[in-house]
C-alpha positions, 0 to 999 in steps of 0.5 A: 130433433131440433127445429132446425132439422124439422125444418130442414127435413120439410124444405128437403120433401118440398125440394124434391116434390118440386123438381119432380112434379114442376117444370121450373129450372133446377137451378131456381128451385135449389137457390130458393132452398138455399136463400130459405137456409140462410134467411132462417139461420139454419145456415149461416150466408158463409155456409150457404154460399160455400158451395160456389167456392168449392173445388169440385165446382170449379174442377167441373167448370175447368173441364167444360172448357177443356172438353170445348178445346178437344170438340173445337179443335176437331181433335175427336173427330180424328177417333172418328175416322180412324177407329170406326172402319167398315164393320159386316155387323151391328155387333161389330160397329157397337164395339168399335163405337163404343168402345173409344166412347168409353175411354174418351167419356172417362176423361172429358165432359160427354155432352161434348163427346156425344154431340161431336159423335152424332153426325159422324155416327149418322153419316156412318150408319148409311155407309155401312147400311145398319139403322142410326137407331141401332147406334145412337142409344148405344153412344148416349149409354157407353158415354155414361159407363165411360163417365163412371171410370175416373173421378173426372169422367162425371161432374157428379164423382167431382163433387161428391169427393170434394162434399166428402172431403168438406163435411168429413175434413178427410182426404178426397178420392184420387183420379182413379179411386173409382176405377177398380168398380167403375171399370169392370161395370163399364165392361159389363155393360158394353158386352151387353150392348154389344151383344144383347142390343142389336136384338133389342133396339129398332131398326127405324128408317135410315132417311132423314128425320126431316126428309126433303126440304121442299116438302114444307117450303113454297117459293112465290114473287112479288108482282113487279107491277102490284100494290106491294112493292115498297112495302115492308114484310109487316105492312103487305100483311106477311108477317102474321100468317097463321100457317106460314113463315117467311124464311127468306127472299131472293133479291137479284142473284143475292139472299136475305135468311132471317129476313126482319119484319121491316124489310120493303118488298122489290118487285121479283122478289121470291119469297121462300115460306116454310110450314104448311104448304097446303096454304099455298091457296091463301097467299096466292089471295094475297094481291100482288102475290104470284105462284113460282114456275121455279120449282126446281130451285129449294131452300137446301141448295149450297149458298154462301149466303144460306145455313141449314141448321139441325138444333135439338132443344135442351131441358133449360131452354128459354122458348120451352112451352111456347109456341114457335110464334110466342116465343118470336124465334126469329127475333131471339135466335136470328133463325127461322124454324122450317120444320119441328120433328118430335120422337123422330117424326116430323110434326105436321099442321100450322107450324107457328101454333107447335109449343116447342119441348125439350128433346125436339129437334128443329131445321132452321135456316140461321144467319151465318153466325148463328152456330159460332154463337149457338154452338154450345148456348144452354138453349140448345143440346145440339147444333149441327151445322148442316152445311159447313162449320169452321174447326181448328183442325191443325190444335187437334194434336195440341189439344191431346197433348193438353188433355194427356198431360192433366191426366198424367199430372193428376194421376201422378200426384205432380199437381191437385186435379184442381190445379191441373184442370184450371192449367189445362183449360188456359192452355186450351184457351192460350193456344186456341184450341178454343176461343174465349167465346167458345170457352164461355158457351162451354160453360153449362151455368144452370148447371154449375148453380144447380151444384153449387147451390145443392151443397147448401142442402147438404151442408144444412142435412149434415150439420142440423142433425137432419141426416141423422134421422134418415140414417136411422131410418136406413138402418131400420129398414135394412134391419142393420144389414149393410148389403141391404144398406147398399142396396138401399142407398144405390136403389135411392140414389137410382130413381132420385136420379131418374127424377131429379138432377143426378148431381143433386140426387148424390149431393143429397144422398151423401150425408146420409150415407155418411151418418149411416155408415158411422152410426154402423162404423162401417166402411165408407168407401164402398157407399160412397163409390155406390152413390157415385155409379149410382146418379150416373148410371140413368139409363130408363128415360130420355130426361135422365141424363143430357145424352139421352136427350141428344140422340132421342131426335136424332135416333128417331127414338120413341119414348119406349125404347128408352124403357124397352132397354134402359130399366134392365140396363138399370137393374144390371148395372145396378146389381153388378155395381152392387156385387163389384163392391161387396167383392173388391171392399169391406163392408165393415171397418 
């Protein structure tokens, strides 16, 4: 081999060590290999940068906008209402859930699916009396499955194709190239949640993760008549407390949420605090500081002035680590965080000192506009507007129309899915099924970077000679058998997912896969198919997948259950998968 494939192979090891052992973003890791491929030659800068001109990448970043157009215009909350009904049984409130997951994830985005289902399925889950627990790993998987069917039900079958198409100068797959696996796969795996899960699956309490608000909020005045009056919030010592937040201040019948620091105290004021409630002996020692008798009023109650707002925090946010104090929340998000739940449970103790994790689900009380601009930040993996939040429900029927025709176009042949996805999302824009704001939230960039930038390490595998010594070595573990080979490939591609990004695992994957089945001149079909299926279908941890993330809060989930049903939902679907594609394809040409 030459230097150029040793070297790429080294910088291949030190990326996928990197991702799975470090906390640093994705994105920054395959940028920093992309910027070593081109400042030591083995790319040059066009190659290295292909990848942000590649059509797969802007297909994805179309279809995010189109996904924003159908959750803003409320137009999947009307599946909601009329497919759900009233089931007798947890079998069958998963088959009436699930089953239109499946077809709507096979078509749009299903982060935008999944957090638009949520609520829904929450609220659905106490009128029918069966445990949210028993529902919502079930959305997060069906929306995987459902991704599986067609080429634009998951970024990764995007990508893949359009990889294949640059590296091999073939054609790329067709809308629904992979539904003939994919859909039998998908069927598989609903009749297991159908009628294994419900045995599987805890039945956690039904109440709220976050239970009563006055629980850990305290209200107290300011003395009319003591020394605080005229001061700020920093200066009368209220700023910096160690096991409370000021959340708010009641002024004369009006409210100030998210109070700034600079802020002067009136007397009568009443001071909502949130956190540690025991604490209530500590600034009641404050001079000029008296106990509320209101007790009757809380912080839930309905004020236009007032927003209660659930956030999960995503893998990418940038208070990750810190402390809710550290990472000035209040200054950043114009929110203030009343209470933080991890694996279900609400955490107790001195709120400020809590360092904030992916997964964690927090009520805040926010600013009115707090959910118009967090709605779809990269901060966040859900924001759940708990009190009210404005739909565009008459683009509803608009946005199906959009959503129908770059299916159809696409299907037929009467347009490239490129072109009918950027068209669909103008229209979604031009006929404001979504804002402009919303379409740009929409855009998950981490995300689009982490693929654009993975196609470097691709291309350099490919053209330095490097995947040729991973074929080879394929090939010798397989002892040139080609089940075995599949199965090699789909097993590698499994955990690579489970570990690193799911686009990046197949990105990396493919030109091996290429090398190996032209080394064997076998069909490349059916490989291919597997790789796609294969970093989509992460089912065993809640990091594996976005979805898996948003309901592990909200599901009250702890992280064995993930484990308890994902890794044999791995395995099946991994051996049907398999056996689905040695049955309907050729493995040799």
């Amino acid at each position: 081999m030459t230097w150029e494939a040793w070297f790429t192979l080294a910088l291949l090891a030190a990326v996928l060590i990197t991702l799975v052992v470090s906390e640093i973003a994705p994105y920054i890791i395959m940028m920093g290999a992309l910027t070593l491929l081109s400042v030591t030659g083995v790319l040059t800068p066009q190659q290295a940068l292909d990848g942000f001109s590649n059509p797969g990448l802007m297909t994805v970043a179309a279809m995010f906008i189109i996904a924003a157009g159908m959750q803003s215009s409320g137009a999947l909350n009307g599946v909601v209402d009329k497919l759900f009904g009233h089931p007798k049984s947890a079998r069958g409130a998963l088959f009436r859930l699930c089953t239109p997951v499946l077809i709507l994830s096979a078509f749009l985005n299903n982060t935008p699916v999944v957090a638009t289902m949520i609520p829904a399925v929450r609220s659905w889950a106490e009128k029918i009396d069966i445990p949210a627990s028993k529902l919502l790993l079930p959305l997060s998987y069906a929306s995987i499955l459902g991704g599986t069917i067609t080429l634009i039900g998951t970024s990764t079958n995007l990508i893949v194709s359009s990889q294949f198409e640059e590296l091999t100068g073939k054609p790329g797959f067709s809308l629904f190239s992979i539904t003939a696996l994919g859909l039998p796969v998908a069927v598989i795996g609903l009749l297991i949640m159908v009628f294994v899960f419900p045995r599987l699956l805890p039945s956690y309490g039904a109440t709220k993760t976050f239970g009563k608000v006055r629980e850990f909020t305290l209200d107290v005045f300011v003395d009319p008549n003591g020394p605080l009056v005229g001061k700020s919030i920093t200066d009368a010592g209220l700023r910096n407390l160690k096991r409370l937040f000021l959340a708010e201040i009641e002024r004369d019948g009006s409210l100030l949420a998210a109070v700034s620091p600079h802020v002067k105290l009136n007397g009568g004021d009443r001071l909502t605090f949130a956190g540690d409630t025991d604490a209530l002996s500590d600034l009641l020692a404050i001079r000029g500081i008296l106990p509320s008798h209101h007790r009757d009023e809380v912080v839930g109650a309905n004020r236009p002035e007032r927003y209660l707002v659930e956030a999960v925090l995503s893998p990418y946010s940038a208070v990750l680590g810190l402390s809710i104090k550290d990472s000035q929340f209040r200054d950043r998000y114009g929110a203030v965080v009343l209470a933080v739940a991890r694996n279900g449970q609400r955490l107790h103790g001195s709120l400020g000192a809590i360092r904030l994790r992916a997964g964690d689900t927090l009520l805040l009380e926010a600013r009115p506009n707090f959910v118009r601009r967090q709605g779809n930040s990269r901060d966040f993996l859900l924001v759940n507007d708990l009190g009210r939040e404005s739909i565009r429900h008459e683009k509803g029927t608009l946005a199906w129309v959009i959503l129908l025709a770059v299916i159809g176009s696409a299907a037929f042949g009467l347009t490239s899915i490129l072109n009918a996805s950027l068209i669909g999302a103008a229209a979604m824009i031009g006929f404001r099924c979504c804002s402009l704001m919303q379409a740009n939230r929409s855009l998950d960039i981490p995300v689009l970077v982490t693929i654009g930038a993975s196609f470097a390490m691709g291309t350099a595998l490919y053209e330095t000679g490097a995947a040729n010594a991973l074929a080879d070595l394929v090939i010798k573990i397989s002892g040139g058998n080609p089940v075995l080979m599949l199965i090699a490939i789909y097993v590698c591609v499994s955990m690579l997912t489970e570990s690193i990004t799911n686009n990046s695992a197949a990105i990396l994957m493919l030109p091996v896969v290429l090398q190996v089945t032209e080394q064997m001149n076998l069909n490349q079909t059916p490989f291919i198919l597997c790789i796609m299926m294969a970093a989509s279908a992460s089912f065993a941890t809640p990091l594996g997948y976005h979805t898996n993330l948003m309901v592990f809060g909200p599901g009250g989930y702890k992280f064995k259950d993930f484990l308890k049903v994902g890794v044999p939902m791995n395995i099946l679907m991994g051996i049907t998968t398999v056996t689905m594609a040695i049955t309907l394809y050729p493995l040799s040409n």
